[in-house]
C-alpha positions, 0 to 999 in steps of 0.5 A: 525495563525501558533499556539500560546502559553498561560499560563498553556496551551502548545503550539497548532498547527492550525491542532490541532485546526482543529482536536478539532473542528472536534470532537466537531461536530462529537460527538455532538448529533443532535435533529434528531431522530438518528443522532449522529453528523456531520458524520450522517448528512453528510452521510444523506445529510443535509449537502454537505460538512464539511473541514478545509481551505486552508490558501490562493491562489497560483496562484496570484502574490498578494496573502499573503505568507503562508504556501500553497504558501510556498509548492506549490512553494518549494514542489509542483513543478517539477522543485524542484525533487532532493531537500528533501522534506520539512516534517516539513512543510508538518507536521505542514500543514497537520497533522503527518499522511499525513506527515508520508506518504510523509517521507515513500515514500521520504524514498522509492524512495532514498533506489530505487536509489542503486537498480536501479543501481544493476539492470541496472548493471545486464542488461548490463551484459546479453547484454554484455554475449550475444554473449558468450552464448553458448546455444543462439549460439546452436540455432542460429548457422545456420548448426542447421536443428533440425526439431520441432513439430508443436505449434499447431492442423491442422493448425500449420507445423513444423519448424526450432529450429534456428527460434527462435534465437531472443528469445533465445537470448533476453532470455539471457538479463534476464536469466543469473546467475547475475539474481541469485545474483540480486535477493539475493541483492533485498531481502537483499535491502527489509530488508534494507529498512524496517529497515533503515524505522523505524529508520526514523519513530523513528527519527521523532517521537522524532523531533514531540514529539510522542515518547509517543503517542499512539492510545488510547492517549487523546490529551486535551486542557484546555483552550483557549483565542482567537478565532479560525477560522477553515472553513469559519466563523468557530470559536471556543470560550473559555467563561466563563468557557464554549466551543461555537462553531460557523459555517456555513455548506453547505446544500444539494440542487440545491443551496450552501446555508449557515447555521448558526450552533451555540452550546455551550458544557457546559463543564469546560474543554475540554478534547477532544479524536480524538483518534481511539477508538471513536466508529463511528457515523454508529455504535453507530447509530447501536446500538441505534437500537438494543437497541430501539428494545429491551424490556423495561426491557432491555432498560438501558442495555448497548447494543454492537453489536456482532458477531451474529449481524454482521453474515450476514455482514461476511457470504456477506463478504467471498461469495463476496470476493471469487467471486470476486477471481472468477471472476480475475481467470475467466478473465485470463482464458479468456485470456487463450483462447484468446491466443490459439485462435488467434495463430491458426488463425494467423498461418492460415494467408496467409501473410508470415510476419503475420506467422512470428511474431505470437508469439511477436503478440499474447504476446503483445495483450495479456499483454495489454488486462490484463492491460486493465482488472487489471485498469478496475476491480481496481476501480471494486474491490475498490468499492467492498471492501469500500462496504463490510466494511461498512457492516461489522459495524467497531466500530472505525475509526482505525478498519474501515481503517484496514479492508478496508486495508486488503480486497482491498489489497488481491483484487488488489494483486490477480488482478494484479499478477494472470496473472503474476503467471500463466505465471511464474509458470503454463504455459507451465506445464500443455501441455502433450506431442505430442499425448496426448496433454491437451485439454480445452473445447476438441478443445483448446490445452493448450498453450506451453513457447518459446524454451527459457523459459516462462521467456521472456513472464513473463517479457513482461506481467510484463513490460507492466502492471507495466508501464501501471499502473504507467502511466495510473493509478497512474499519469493520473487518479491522476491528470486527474480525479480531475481536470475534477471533480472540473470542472463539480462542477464549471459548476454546480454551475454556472448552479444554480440560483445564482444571476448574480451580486454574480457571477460576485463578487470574490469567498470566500476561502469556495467557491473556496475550495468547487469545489475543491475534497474532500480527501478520504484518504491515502489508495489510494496513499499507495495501488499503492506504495504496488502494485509497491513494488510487482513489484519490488520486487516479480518477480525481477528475471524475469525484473531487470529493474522494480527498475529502472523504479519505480524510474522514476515513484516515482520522479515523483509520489512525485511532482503529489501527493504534487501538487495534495494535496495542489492544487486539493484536500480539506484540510483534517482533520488532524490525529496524528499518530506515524507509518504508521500502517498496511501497515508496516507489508504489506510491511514485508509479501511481503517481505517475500514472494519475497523471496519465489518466486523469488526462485521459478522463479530462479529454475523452471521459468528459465533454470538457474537449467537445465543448472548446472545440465547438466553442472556438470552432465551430459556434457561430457567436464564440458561445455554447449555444447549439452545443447539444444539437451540434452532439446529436446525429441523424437516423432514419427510424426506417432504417432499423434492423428487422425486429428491433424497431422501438416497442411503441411508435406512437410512445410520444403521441406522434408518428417519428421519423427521425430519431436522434443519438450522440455521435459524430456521424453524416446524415442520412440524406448526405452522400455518405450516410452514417459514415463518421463526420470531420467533426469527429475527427477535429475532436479527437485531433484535439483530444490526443493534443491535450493529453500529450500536452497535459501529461508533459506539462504536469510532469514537468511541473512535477519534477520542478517541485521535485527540484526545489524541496530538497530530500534532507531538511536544512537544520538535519543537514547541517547538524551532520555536516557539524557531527562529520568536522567533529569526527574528523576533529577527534579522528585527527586528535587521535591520530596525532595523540598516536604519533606523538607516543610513537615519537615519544617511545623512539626518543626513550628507546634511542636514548637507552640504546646509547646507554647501553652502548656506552657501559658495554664499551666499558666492560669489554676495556675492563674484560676483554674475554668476557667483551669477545665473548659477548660480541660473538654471542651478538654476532651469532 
């Protein structure tokens, strides 16, 4: 049944029917000591489950057109991933809030296709410039016998600065001054986006009649004339003035048993609230505790829970929280040592190939074992946070959502972007200088950036954590997990002790939807949109590919979900909504913070601010010529501590004397030896200029963009700018239709009082008594 229409009532979609039916069993008290509806009695196992139906099959040829088949066929499939999707269909199928997440993601993917290309563009133009890079050329001219010092304690020689030409110059495809500009249109391309969101929210808004909807807003139904079925043998009745409502559940145990659940809401009409604002079963079950706790005197009182109730839930909350921060920071430094650790043993190695490629080695183990790590403490951190919620007590639904929201946000951004932080702005900072390098634990030497800058190692870790996530995370385990779920459920079920003829009889549309995986919110599908928006937007100097292969992964993304809601999961319970909620203002925070951090990246990750200074103050022809000797300091290999001088000496075929490294520091024939150099100075005196230059012109950008597309697209606009003079017409109409009755009906009323009048004086000069009698009756 797709809706239907009646006298005096408006029009009802069948989800609005699902939502009415939910509330009745949520807010239905049970004879349980305690139990406070179905939510209760679900979470306490008396029943397995409680759903809304699919409308019918998809697979079978024979099955009757519907609005399920009708999606899996034209939303559902991979071979329809460049038509629009159908959002009016999935609207009036699931319920506005899963139909607003589909419109936002749709939305996000198109607004990824200019960006890809500005990436793809600046790319191409580091691959083309390559070849003129006069640095890159420095390293890798062969004339070059710039001797450097050795990476590493004991173990570790000296060797050739044109040995890392391949870097050098593979550097150059990400660090180059298009990086700079590809990272203003990102973040204008981020304000783009939101605005151009909430001009699509508006227009659907207006197309499904939720311009005046709020969260607090009571959707009530006064009557109803027909059956309705929800779940299997699931109806709601209008009756005589009264609500009955008749279902079966299913009861927990080793069988699928039915129950026949029949209750009458002696009401008139029914004025159901599904709004948010409905306290949970969990807190109004709380709150009959306390108040059974409390004297007699106090028993009437009407008890809230407060903050005092809720300490120890908050004081578990922060300890937790901080401890699983912990445990992220702890997990990368792990790393940390595992990178030291395994450079040190592989330039031991007595295979010249091994010795050669330590370092491409040492990156890539290690951005897999940080991958491994992020998707294992995901699920981790997941359960976590769902946990510490529901101690907490939310009062509503709403408030439930909006703190599971924030704490698994702040959990998975801080475990999928601490090892990509430590690598952008911490690595390589925190080494000392040859002689008095940084120790961890007195044995480990704090791990140094390449000749060309952590910006290579930052892109590896990126890259591979972004695709890792995307093809193992959010496509494998979407697809993968449900299917092997519904699988052990149906191996179950046939374990049972279901007689042998029911097996052999076709499963009823309760039956097939029970193996299927109950829905467990759009927080999940949400979070790892968030997570990529990160990706692509946060870091995007140091990998303007991540646009790119987030689009590939989205077109993707939206076929798996569809597929995944009309085929692998039950049929939720569907929820009106007029916005996306607190993800909107997610979406604007890390926005914002791109912002701050690509500035950050531009000017201390890359070597883009070294290069302008030396260029234009210190080169002697306005060129790059000399750059890479300008970078490189002094060091006198006498100077080295006792027993970490370099392994073998005469690695290079000659005796050394002076060994060189990447810093900005006096020489050691200088009166001051090793003491940081005013270049230093000048570069950082720079570095801090640029980034309070770029993030107040970015912003301001940001927030002109902000001001010329306006929120409410012009045609909506003033399509309710006409419906308002219409009201107001019909408002007035109305208002002077009642005034002229109200003059209508005193214009009659004064005429027969004065007929009146009149035959009562006739009477009273025929019958004086019966006059005089009349007047003191009156009088009276």
């Amino acid at each position: 049944m797709d809706g239907w229409t009646m006298d005096g009532c408006f029009r009802l979609e069948l989800y609005h029917c699902f939502i009415i039916v939910f509330e009745i069993l949520k807010r239905t008290k049970c004879k349980a000591k305690y139990s406070m509806g179905i939510t209760s009695l679900l979470g306490s196992g008396v029943y397995t489950a409680a759903y809304p139906l699919h409308d019918g099959d998809i697979n079978e040829e024979s099955a009757v057109p519907n609005d399920r088949k009708l999606l899996y066929e034209e939303w559902a499939n991979y071979s329809v991933f460049y038509k629009y999707q159908p959002i009016g269909l999935i609207r009036k199928y699931f319920g506005e809030k899963i139909g607003l997440y589909f419109a936002w993601l749709g939305l996000y993917t198109q607004m990824l296709i200019p960006a890809s290309l500005v990436g793809v563009i600046v790319f191409l133009y580091g691959c083309a410039t390559v070849d003129d890079n006069l640095p890159s050329m420095e390293i890798c001219h062969p004339k070059n016998n710039i001797t450097m010092c050795p990476l590493c304690d004991r173990v570790c020689s000296y060797w050739k600065l044109s040995t890392a030409c391949g870097t050098a110059r593979a550097s150059h495809l990400f660090d180059n001054p298009a990086t700079v500009f590809f990272s203003i249109f990102m973040a204008l391309w981020a304000a783009m986006f939101m605005e151009h969101w909430k001009r699509r929210q508006m227009r659907l808004n207006y197309e499904w009649d939720l311009t005046g909807f709020e969260d607090e807003e009571h959707f009530c139904c006064c009557c109803c004339c027909q059956p309705l079925i929800i779940t299997h043998h699931t109806r709601l009745w209008y009756f005589k003035g009264y609500w009955q409502l008749e279902s079966f559940f299913y009861l927990h145990g080793a069988h699928i048993h039915q129950f026949h659940l029949c209750f009458t809401v002696a009401v008139r009409h029914l004025c159901l609230c599904p709004s948010q604002d409905h306290p949970r079963a969990e807190y109004e079950f709380r709150v009959m505790q306390k108040t059974l706790s409390k004297d007699q005197k106090s028993h009437h009182k009407i008890e809230k829970l407060t903050c005092r109730d809720r300490l120890p839930a908050y004081m578990t909350n922060i300890v937790m929280m901080l401890l699983m921060i912990g445990v992220t920071f702890a997990i990368v430094f792990g790393v940390i040592l595992y990178r030291i650790s395994t450079k040190a043993a592989l330039h031991m190695s007595s295979n010249p190939v091994t010795r050669s490629h330590v370092q491409l080695t040492v990156k890539t183990t290690a951005a897999i074992i940080n991958l491994v790590v992020i998707l294992i403490l995901d699920e981790v951190y997941g359960a976590v946070a769902r946990w510490l919620t529901v101690l907490e007590v939310p009062k509503t639904d709403k408030s439930f959502e909006e703190r599971l929201i924030f704490k698994t946000f702040i959990l998975k951004f801080v475990n999928a972007f601490t090892p990509i932080i430590y690598i952008a702005f911490f690595r390589g900072r925190l080494v000392g200088r040859p002689g008095s390098y940084l120790y961890v634990f007195e044995s480990y030497r704090m791990e140094e950036c390449a000749h060309g800058g952590c910006l290579m190692e930052l892109c590896i870790q990126l890259s591979i954590t972004m695709l890792g996530k995307q093809l193992i995370q959010n496509n494998l385990f979407e697809i993968g997990v449900p299917k092997l779920k519904k699988l052990i459920r149906y191996i179950r079920s046939k374990q049972g002790a279901f007689q042998e003829e029911e097996r052999q009889k076709k499963l009823q549309r309760y039956e097939t939807d029970h193996f299927l995986e109950p829905f467990a919110g759009l927080t999940p599908e949400y979070m790892e949109m968030i997570i990529q928006f990160g990706f692509v937007t946060l870091f995007v100097a140091s990998f303007p590919l991540a646009p790119l292969f987030a689009l590939l992964n989205n077109i993707i993304e939206i076929r798996l979900d569809a597929k995944k809601f009309v085929s692998e999961l039950r049929r939720p319970v569907a929820a009106r909504a007029k916005d996306i909620g607190i993800w909107y203002n997610l979406l604007r925070g890390v926005a914002n913070v791109a912002v701050i951090i690509n500035a950050f990246v531009i000017s201390f990750t890359s070597d883009f601010i070294p290069r302008m200074v030396y260029q234009y103050m210190y080169s002697p022809d306005g060129s790059m010529h000399g750059f890479v000797n300008h970078t490189l300091s002094y060091f006198n290999v006498s100077h080295f501590q006792e027993g970490k001088e370099a392994r073998d000496p005469l690695h290079l075929g000659y005796h050394v004397e002076m060994c060189r490294y990447k810093d900005y520091r006096e020489p050691p024939w200088s009166a001051t030896p090793y003491e940081i150099s005013k270049e230093f100075w000048a570069v950082l005196a720079v570095r801090l200029a640029f980034v309070i230059v770029f993030q107040n012109v970015v912003m301001l950008m940001s927030d002109v963009v902000d001001w010329l597309i306006p929120d409410i697209p012009k045609d909506i606009s003033l399509q309710i700018h006409k419906e308002k003079i219409l009201l107001i017409d019909l408002f007035m109409k109305e208002e002077q239709g009642k005034t002229h009755t109200v003059e209508s009906s005193a214009s009659v009323g004064g005429k027969e009082k004065c007929s009146r009048s009149t035959n009562n004086n006739n009477s009273t000069m025929a019958h004086p008594r019966s006059g005089l009698h009349s007047n003191s009756t009156k009088s009276l």
